[in-house]
C-alpha positions as CSV (number, residue, x, y, z in Angstrom):
1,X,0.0,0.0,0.0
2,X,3.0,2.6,1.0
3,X,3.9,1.5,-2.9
4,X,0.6,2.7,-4.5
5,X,0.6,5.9,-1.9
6,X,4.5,6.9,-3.3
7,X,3.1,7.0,-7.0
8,X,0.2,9.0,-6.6
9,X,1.9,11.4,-4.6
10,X,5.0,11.6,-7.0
11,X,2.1,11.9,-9.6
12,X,0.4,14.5,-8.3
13,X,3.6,16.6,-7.9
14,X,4.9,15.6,-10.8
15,X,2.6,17.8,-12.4
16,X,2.2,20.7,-10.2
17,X,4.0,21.0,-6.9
18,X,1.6,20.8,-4.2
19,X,1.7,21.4,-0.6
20,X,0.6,18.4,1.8
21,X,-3.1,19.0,3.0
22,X,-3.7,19.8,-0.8
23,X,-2.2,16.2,-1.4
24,X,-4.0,14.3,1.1
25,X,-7.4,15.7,-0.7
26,X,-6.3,14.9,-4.4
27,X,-5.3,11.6,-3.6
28,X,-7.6,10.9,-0.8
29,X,-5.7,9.7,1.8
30,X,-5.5,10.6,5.6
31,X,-2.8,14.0,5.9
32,X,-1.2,11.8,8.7
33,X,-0.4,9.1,5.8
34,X,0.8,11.3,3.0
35,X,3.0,13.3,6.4
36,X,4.6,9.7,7.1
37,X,4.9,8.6,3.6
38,X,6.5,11.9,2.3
39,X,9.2,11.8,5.1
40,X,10.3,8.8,3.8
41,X,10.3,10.1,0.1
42,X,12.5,13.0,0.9
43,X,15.0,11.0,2.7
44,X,15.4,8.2,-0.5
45,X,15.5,11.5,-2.7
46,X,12.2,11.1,-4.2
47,X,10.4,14.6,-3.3
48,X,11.8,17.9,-2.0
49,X,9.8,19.6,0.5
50,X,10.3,23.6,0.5
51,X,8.6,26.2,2.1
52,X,6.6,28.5,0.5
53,X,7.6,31.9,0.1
54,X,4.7,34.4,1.2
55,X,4.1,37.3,3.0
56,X,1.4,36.0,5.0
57,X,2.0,35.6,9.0
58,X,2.1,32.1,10.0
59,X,3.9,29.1,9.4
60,X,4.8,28.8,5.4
61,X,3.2,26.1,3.5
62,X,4.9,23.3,3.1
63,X,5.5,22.4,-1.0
64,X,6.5,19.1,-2.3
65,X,8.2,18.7,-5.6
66,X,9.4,16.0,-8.0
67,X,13.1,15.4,-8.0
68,X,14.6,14.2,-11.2
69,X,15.0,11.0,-9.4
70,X,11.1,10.6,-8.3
71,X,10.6,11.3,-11.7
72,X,12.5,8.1,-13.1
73,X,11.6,6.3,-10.4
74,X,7.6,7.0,-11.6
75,X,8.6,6.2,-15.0
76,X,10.2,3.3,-14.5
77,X,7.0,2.3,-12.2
78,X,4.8,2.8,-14.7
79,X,6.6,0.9,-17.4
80,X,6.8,-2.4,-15.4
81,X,2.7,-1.7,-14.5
82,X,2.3,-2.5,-17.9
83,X,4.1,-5.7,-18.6
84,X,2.5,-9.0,-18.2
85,X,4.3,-11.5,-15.6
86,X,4.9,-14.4,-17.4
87,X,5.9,-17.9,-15.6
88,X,4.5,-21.4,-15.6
89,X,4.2,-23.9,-13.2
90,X,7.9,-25.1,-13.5
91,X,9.1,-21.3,-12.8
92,X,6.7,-21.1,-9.6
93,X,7.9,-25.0,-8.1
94,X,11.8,-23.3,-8.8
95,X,11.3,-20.2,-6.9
96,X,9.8,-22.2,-4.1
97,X,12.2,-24.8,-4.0
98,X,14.4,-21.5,-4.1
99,X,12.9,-20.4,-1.2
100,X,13.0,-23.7,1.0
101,X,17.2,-23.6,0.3
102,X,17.0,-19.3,1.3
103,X,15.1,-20.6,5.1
104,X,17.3,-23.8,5.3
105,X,20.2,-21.3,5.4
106,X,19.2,-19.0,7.5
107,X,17.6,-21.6,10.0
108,X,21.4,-22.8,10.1
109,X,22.4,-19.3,10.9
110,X,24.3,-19.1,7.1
111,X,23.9,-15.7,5.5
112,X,21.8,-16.6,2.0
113,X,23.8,-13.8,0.4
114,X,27.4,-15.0,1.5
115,X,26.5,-18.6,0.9
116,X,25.7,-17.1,-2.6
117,X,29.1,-15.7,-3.3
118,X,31.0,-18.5,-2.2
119,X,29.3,-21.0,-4.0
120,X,30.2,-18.3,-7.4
121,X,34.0,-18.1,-6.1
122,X,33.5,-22.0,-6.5
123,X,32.4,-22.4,-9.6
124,X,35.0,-19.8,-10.6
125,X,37.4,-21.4,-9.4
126,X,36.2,-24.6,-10.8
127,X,36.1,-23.6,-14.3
128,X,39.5,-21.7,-13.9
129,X,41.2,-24.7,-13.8
C-alpha cells in the first residue's frame, strides 16, 4: 500500500507541486499518511519539501516537488505496471524450492547472500582450472 501511496503522490507533484493537505485531498488519503509517507520520500531522494515563500504571517506552506530521481523512479514504475508477468508452473515449483534452500540457510544461521558468493567463487574457481 505505502507503494501505490508513493506513485500517486510523486504523480500529483509531478505535475504541479503541491503542498501536503492539498495532497491528502487529491489523492484521498488521511494527511497523517501522506506526512509519514513523504518523510520517507525526501530522505530516498524522491520529493523535496520547501517552504513556501509568502508574506502572509504564520507558518509557510509546506510544498512538495518531483526530484529528477522521483521522476524516473515513476517512469520506471509505470513501465513495469504494464508488462504482463509471465511464468509457468515449472518457474513457480523453482522459486519455491528456491525459497526452501534461502530458510534452510538461514535456520542454520548461514547468511543466504554469502553462501551465494561463495558458491560463485567455486564455480570460478572450478572452471578456472
Amino acid at each position: 500500500m505505502s507503494l501505490e501511496i508513493e506513485m500517486q503522490i510523486l504523480s500529483t507533484v509531478k505535475k504541479h507541486p503541491a503542498g501536503v493537505r492539498e495532497l491528502s485531498k487529491i489523492i484521498s488519503r488521511r494527511t497523517q499518511t501522506v506526512v509519514s509517507t513523504i518523510k520517507k520520500m525526501n530522505a530516498a531522494g524522491l520529493v523535496n519539501v520547501e517552504p513556501e515563500e509568502t508574506i502572509r504571517r504564520g507558518r509557510p506552506r509546506q510544498i512538495v516537488k518531483a526530484t529528477t530521481l522521483g521522476e524516473d523512479y515513476l517512469e520506471t514504475y509505470n513501465r513495469l505496471m504494464i508488462k504482463p508477468m509471465r511464468g509457468n508452473r515449472n518457474d513457480l515449483l523453482k522459486a519455491k524450492k528456491d525459497a526452501e534452500y534461502v530458510n534452510r540457510l538461514v535456520e542454520r544461521g548461514k547468511d543466504p547472500y554469502e553462501a551465494f558468493l561463495e558458491l560463485n567463487n567455486l564455480v570460478r574457481a572450478r572452471g578456472n582450472a
